[in-house]
C-alpha positions in Angstrom: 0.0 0.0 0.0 1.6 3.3 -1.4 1.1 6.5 1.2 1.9 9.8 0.1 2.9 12.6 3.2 1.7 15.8 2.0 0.2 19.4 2.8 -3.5 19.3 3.4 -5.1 21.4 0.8 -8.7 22.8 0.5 -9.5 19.7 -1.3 -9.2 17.9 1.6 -11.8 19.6 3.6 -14.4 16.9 3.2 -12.4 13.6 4.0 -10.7 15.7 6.7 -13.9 16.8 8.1 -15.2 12.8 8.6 -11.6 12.5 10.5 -12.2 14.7 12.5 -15.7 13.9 13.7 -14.0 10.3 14.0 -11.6 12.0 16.8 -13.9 13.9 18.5 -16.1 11.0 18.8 -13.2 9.3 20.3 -12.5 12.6 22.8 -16.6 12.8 23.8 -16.0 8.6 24.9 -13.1 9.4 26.9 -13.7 12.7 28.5 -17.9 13.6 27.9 -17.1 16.7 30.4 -15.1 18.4 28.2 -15.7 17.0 24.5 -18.1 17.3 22.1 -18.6 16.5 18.5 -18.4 19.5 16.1 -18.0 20.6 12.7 -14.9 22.0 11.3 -15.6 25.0 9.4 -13.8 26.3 6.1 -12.0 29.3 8.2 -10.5 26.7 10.4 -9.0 25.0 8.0 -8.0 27.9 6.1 -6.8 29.3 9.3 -4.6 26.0 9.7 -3.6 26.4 6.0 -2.6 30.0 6.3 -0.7 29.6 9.2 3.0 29.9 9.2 3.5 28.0 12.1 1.1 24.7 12.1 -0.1 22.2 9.3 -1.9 19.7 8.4 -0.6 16.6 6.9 -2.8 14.1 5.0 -1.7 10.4 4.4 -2.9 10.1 0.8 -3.5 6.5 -0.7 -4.8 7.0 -4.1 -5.7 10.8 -4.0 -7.5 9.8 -0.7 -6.9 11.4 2.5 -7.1 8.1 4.8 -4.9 9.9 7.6 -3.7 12.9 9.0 -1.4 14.8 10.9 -2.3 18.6 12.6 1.1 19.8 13.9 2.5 23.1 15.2 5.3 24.8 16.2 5.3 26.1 19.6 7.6 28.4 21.9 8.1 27.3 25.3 6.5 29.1 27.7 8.7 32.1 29.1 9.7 31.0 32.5 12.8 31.4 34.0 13.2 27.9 35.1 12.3 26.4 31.5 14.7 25.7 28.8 14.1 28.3 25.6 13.4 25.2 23.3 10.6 25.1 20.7 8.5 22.0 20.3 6.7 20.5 17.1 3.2 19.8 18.8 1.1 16.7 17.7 -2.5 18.6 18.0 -4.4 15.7 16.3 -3.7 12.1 14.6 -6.6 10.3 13.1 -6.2 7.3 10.8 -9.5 6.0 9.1 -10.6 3.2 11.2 -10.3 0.9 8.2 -7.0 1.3 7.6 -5.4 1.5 11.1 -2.6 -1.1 11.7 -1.5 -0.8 8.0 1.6 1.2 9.5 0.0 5.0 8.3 0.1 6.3 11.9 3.8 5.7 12.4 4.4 7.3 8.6 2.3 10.4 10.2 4.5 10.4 12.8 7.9 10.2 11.1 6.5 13.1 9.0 5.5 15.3 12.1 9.2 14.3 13.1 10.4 15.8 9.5 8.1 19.0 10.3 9.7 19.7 13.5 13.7 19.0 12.2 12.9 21.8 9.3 11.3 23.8 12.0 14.3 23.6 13.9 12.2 22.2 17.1 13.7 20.7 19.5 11.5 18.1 20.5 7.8 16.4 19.8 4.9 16.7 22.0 1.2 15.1 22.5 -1.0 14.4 24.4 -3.4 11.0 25.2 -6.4 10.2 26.6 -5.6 7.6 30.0 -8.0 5.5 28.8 -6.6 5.3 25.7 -4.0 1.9 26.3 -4.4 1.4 22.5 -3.2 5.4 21.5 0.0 4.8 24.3 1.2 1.9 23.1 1.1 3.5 19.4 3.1 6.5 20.8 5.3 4.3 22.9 6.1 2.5 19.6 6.9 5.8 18.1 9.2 6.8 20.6 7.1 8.7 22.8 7.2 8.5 26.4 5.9 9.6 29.5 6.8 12.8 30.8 4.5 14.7 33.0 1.0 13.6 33.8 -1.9 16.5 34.0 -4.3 16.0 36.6 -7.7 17.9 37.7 -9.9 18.6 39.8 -13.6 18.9 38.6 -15.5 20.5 41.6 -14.1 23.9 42.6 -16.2 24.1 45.8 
């Protein structure tokens, strides 16, 4: 199976749309309090495609998007005690759920690695779901790991 890495264009909007609602199905399973399912207008994506500083990148099997990539480039926050480093920021990965464990994740991650070496970042960055056992192993395998774990609490009273 041939995949082609490449810049999300406006005639992606539609197979990238049914991606998305795939991942935010996912999100509203894993965390209803603070997910929903929504629809990705035309200015976000052409916000995205604008952008000098994030992307979108489509695995394309036969002038299909099956698969994408959003990644950014982001500054460390300001802070004396942090490292002035810039990271290349995983925002979202979604393979079509019929073609998952054909190896297109770990080609959308090598290519968010590629974005972030000619971005000059200095590291990668995500972030999964607990729940998700399935999504950590895939990262794990990627050469992701644990770094900090983000914890709340849901009642302010």
């Amino acid at each position: 199976m041939d995949c082609l890495i490449r810049k999300a264009t406006t005639n992606d909007i539609s197979e990238l749309r049914e991606l998305y609602l795939s991942l935010e199905k996912d999100a509203v399973g894993y965390q209803p309090e603070h997910f929903v399912t929504g629809e990705r207008t035309e200015e976000f994506f052409q916000s995205v495609f604008d952008s000098e500083g994030q992307d979108i990148l489509v695995a394309d099997i036969d002038g299909k998007a099956v698969g994408f990539v959003h990644v950014m480039i982001l500054q460390q926050k300001n802070i004396s005690c942090l490292k002035p480093q810039s990271v290349v920021y995983l925002q979202d990965l979604c393979v079509r759920e019929d073609m998952r464990n054909n190896g297109i994740g770990s080609v959308l991650i090598r290519a968010a690695k590629d974005y972030g070496k000619e971005h000059k970042a200095d590291f990668m960055r995500t972030q999964v779901f607990p729940g998700n056992v399935d999504g950590m192993r895939f990262y794990e395998r990627n050469g992701f790991c644990e770094m900090m774990k983000t914890i709340e609490c849901q009642s302010l009273d």
